[in-house]
C-alpha positions as MATLAB code, in Angstrom:
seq = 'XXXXXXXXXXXXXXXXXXXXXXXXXXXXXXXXXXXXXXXXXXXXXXXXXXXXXXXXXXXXXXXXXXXXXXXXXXXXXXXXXXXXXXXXXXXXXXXXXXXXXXXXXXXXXXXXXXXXXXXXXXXXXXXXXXXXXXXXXXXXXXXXXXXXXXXXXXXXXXXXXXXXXXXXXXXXXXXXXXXXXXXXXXXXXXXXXXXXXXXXXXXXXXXXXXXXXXXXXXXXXXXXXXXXXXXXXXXXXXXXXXXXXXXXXXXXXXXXXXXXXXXXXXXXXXXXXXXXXXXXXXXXXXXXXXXXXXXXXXXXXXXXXXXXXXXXXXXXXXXXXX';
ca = [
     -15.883  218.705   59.651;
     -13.836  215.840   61.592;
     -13.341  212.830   59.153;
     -15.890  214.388   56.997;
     -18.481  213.487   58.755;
     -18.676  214.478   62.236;
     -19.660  218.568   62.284;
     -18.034  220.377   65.361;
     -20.562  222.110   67.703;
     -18.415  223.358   70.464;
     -15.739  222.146   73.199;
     -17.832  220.743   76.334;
     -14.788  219.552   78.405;
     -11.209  219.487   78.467;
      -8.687  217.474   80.850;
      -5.134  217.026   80.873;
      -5.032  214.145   78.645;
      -7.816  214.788   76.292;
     -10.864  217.005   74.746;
     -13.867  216.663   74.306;
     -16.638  218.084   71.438;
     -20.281  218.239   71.258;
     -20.292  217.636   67.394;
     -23.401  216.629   64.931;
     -23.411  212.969   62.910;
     -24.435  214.030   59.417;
     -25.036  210.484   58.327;
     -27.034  209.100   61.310;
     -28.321  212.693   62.061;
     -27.564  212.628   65.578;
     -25.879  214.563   68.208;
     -22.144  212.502   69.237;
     -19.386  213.403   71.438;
     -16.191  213.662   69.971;
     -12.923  213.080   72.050;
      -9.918  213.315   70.926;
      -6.493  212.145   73.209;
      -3.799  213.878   72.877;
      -0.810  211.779   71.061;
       1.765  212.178   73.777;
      -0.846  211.521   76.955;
       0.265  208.893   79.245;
      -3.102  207.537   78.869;
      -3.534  206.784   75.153;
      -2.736  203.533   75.034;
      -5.021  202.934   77.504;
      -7.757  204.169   76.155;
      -7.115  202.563   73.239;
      -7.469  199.117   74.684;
     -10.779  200.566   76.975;
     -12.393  201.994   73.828;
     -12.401  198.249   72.286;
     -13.764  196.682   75.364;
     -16.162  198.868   75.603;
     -17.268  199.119   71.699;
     -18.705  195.704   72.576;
     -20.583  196.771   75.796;
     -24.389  197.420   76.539;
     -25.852  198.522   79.210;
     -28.242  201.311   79.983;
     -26.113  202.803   82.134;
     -22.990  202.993   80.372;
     -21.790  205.626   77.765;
     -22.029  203.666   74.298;
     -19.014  203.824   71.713;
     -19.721  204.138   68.414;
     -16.221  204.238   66.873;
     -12.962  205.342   67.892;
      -9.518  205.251   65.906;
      -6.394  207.210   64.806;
      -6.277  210.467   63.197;
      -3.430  213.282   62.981;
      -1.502  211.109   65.571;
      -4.131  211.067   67.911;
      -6.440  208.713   69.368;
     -10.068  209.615   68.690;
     -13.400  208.333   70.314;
     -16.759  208.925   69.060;
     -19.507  208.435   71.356;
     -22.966  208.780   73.201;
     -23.904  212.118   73.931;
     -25.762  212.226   77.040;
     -27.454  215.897   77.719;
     -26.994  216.270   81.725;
     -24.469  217.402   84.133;
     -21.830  215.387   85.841;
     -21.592  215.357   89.896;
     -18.528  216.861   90.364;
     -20.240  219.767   88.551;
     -23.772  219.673   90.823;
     -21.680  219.157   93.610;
     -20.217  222.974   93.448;
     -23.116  224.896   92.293;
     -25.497  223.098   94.509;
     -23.726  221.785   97.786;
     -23.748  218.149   98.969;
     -26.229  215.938   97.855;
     -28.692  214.258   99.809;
     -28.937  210.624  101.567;
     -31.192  209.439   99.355;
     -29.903  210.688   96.376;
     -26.237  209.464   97.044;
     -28.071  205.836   97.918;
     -29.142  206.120   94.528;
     -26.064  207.089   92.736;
     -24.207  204.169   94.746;
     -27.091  202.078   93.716;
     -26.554  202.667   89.878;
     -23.508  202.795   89.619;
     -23.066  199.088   91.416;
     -25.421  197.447   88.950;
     -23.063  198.961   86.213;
     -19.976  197.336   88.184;
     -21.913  193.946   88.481;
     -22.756  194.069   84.382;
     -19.013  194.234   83.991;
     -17.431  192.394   87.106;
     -19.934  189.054   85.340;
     -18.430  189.407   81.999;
     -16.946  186.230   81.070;
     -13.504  188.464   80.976;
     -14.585  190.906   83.588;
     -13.679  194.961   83.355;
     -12.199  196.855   86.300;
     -13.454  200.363   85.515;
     -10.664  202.192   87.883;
     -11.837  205.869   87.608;
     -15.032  205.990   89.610;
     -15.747  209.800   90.656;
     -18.118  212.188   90.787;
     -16.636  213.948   87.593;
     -16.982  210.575   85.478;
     -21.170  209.992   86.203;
     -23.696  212.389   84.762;
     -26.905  212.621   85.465;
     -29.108  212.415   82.426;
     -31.957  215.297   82.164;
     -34.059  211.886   82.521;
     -32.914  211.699   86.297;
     -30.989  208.696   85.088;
     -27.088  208.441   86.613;
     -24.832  207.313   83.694;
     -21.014  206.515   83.476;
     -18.625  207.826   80.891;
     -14.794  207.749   80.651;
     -13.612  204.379   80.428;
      -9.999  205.479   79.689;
      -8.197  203.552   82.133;
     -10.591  200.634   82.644;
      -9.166  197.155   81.847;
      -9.800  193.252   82.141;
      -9.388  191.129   84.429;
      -7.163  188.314   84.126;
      -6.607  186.045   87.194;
      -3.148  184.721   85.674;
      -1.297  188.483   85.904;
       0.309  189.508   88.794;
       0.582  193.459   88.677;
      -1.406  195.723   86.033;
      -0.289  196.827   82.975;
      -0.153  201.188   84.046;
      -0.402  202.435   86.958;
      -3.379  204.888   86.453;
      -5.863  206.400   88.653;
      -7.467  209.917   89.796;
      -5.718  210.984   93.193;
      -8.071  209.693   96.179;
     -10.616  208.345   94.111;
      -8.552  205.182   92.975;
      -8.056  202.072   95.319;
      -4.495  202.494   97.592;
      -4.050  199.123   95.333;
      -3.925  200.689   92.119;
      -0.785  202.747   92.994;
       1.054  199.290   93.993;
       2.822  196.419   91.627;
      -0.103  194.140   92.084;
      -3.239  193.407   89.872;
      -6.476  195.567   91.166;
      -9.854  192.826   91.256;
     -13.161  193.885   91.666;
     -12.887  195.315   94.793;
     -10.308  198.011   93.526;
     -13.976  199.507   91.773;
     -16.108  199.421   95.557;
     -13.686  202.095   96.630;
     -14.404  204.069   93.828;
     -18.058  204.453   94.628;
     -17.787  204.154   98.282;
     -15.152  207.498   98.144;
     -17.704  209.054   95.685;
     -20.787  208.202   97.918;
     -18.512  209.678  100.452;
     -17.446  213.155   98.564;
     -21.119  213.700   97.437;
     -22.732  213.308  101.091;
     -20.008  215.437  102.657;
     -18.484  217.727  100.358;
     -15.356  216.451  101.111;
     -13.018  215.131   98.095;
     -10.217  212.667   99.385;
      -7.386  214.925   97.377;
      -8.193  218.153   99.456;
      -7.490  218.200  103.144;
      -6.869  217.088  105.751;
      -5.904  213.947  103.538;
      -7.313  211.466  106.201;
     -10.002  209.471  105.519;
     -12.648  209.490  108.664;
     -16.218  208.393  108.638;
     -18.681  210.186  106.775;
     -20.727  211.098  109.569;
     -17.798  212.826  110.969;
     -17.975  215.623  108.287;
     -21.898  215.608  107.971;
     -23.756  214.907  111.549;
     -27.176  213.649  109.599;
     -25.129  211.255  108.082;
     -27.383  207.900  109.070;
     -24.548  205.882  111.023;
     -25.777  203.039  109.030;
     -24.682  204.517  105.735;
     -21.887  205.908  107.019;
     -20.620  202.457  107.971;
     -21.486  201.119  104.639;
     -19.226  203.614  103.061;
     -16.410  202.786  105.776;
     -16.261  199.317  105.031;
     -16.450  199.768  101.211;
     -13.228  202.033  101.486;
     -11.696  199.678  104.076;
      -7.905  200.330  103.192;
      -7.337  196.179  102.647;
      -9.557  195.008   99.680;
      -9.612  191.931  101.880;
     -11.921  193.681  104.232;
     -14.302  195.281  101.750;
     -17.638  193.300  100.571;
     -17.311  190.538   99.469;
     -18.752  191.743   95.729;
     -20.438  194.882   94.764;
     -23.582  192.636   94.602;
     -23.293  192.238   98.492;
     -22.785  195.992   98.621;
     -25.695  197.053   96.902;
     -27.702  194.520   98.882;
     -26.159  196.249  101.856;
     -27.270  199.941  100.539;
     -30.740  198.397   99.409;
     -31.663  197.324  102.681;
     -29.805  199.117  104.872;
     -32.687  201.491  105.773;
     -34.582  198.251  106.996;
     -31.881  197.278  109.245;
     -31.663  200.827  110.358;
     -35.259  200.231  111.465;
     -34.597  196.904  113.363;
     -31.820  198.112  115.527;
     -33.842  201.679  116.560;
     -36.681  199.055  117.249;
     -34.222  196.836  119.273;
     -32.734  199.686  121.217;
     -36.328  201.089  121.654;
     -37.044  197.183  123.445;
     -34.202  197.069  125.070;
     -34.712  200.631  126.509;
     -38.164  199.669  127.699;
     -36.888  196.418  129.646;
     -34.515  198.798  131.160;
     -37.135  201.369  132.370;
     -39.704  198.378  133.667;
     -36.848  196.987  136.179;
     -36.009  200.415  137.280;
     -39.707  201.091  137.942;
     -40.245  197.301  139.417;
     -36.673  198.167  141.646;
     -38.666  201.008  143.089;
     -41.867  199.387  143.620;
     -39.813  196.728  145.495;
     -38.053  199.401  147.600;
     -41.744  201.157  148.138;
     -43.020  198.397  149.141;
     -40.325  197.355  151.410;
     -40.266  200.687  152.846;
     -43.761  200.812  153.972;
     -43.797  196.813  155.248;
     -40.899  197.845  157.456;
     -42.432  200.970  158.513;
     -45.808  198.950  159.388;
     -43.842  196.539  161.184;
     -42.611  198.924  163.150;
     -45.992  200.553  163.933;
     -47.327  197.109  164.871;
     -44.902  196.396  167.274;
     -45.101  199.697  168.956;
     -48.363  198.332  170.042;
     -50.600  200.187  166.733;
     -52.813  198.183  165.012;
     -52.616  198.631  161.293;
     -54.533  197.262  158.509;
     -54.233  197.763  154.847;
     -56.637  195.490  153.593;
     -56.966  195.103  150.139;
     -54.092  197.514  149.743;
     -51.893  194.404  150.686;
     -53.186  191.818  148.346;
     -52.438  194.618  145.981;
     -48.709  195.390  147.139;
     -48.042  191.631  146.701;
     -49.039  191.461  143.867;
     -46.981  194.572  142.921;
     -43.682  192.311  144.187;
     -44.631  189.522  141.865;
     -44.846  191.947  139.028;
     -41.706  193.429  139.679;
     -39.557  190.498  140.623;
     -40.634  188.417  137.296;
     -39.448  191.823  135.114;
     -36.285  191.559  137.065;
     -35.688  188.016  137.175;
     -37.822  186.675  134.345;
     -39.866  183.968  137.263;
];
């Protein structure tokens, strides 16, 4: 029995830094999550600090807290327990996910990011991956691990740890600067990326390319969203995750508009090929008439040259625009 009250079911996950229990509240008769840091891990303190910010947090897609302190040395957390599966996990037993669903992920996980990007002291999460979401046996995604996440303060010029999963955290997390907001879009845009191609950024060939370049059905669209979202200079990401879930929420639409565009722009193309070779026809057979007629043959067309006229007209305004 942990602190006398918290009855230990069985280990559910383990990491360098920490464990974690599936364990049974006797006094609000409820099912918890126990974690428990280990007192030398470099990310203690850490998740010290995170496990205060986030005691005060609410959101339905966010692990809730329900205590966390110090016992035997070690930091302890006590928290949600969320049946479900995390993506790293679905992503090996089941292959790469599908556009729709990864839309969706993106999509959830950016309305957590806004929640805590508009805090009046926003949080940076830092550790977005596909190991850190699970999806709920409600179909719901939800975020857990707040370890390294911290706040925001405009006056500070570099972070206080350096901290980060390989690939998955911003190239400005690894420098002596502050991450902003925009440190968390490349978090989701390299998981979008991971769970539409298989690919995770710390296996090789250690190059980031284009999502579509790994997986062919890949919409370009998408694939573009994801580029710019884990553009190497934050400066050249979106502007906020808002505009980046507006960008995945309506990017299908735009999809639309250009195929209809190209479609348009095909079809002018086709009608001044087909006008061009009217034209020619047309000047083929005058010249070839002409030619007749002054040879002494007399040759009438009749209607037929009202109509081939008329045929010119047609063509020359699709051409010209008269």
């Amino acid at each position: 029995m942990f602190l006398g009250r918290y009855e230990i079911k069985e280990k559910i996950d383990q990491t360098s830094n920490s464990v974690i229990y599936l364990a049974h509240d006797a006094e609000e008769d409820r099912p918890v999550c126990v974690k428990v840091n280990r007192h030398d891990s470099p990310i203690a303190k850490s998740a010290m600090e995170a496990a205060k910010i986030l005691k005060t947090l609410s959101h339905d897609h966010i692990c809730k807290i329900y205590d966390f302190g110090m016992e035997d040395g070690a930091f302890y957390t006590i928290m949600e327990y969320i049946p479900g599966t995390n993506l790293e996990k679905i992503l090996k037993e089941k292959g790469v996910f599908s556009e729709k669903e990864v839309v969706e992920v993106g999509k959830q996980m950016l309305c957590v990011l806004t929640y805590l990007h508009s805090l009046s002291q926003p949080v940076i999460y830092r550790d977005m991956k596909p190991a850190n979401i699970i999806k709920g046996e409600d179909g719901m995604y939800h975020l857990v691990d707040f370890d390294i996440a911290r706040q925001y303060s405009a006056a500070k010029k570099e972070d206080t740890t350096l901290l980060g999963s390989r690939g998955y955290a911003a190239p400005e997390q690894k420098k002596k600067t502050q991450t902003d907001p925009r440190a968390d879009q490349w978090g989701v845009g390299m998981t979008m990326h991971a769970l539409i191609t298989g690919k995770r950024p710390y296996e090789p060939p250690y190059e980031m390319y284009p999502a579509i370049h790994f997986n062919p059905s890949v919409s370009p669209a998408l694939s573009k969203i994801i580029e710019k979202a884990t553009s190497i200079d934050p400066a050249d990401r979106f502007g906020s995750v808002d505009e980046f879930f507006n960008r995945l929420k309506s990017f299908k639409e735009d999809e639309r508009a250009e195929r209809k565009k190209k479609k348009v722009r095909s079809g002018i193309v086709t009608l001044a090929v087909t006008a061009a070779l009217i034209i020619a026809a047309v000047i083929i057979i005058k010249v070839y008439t002409n030619s007749l007629e002054s040879e002494g043959y007399e040759v009438s067309f009749g209607i037929f040259d009202s109509f081939i006229e008329r045929i010119k007209q047609i063509g020359a305004s699709l051409i010209w625009g008269d």
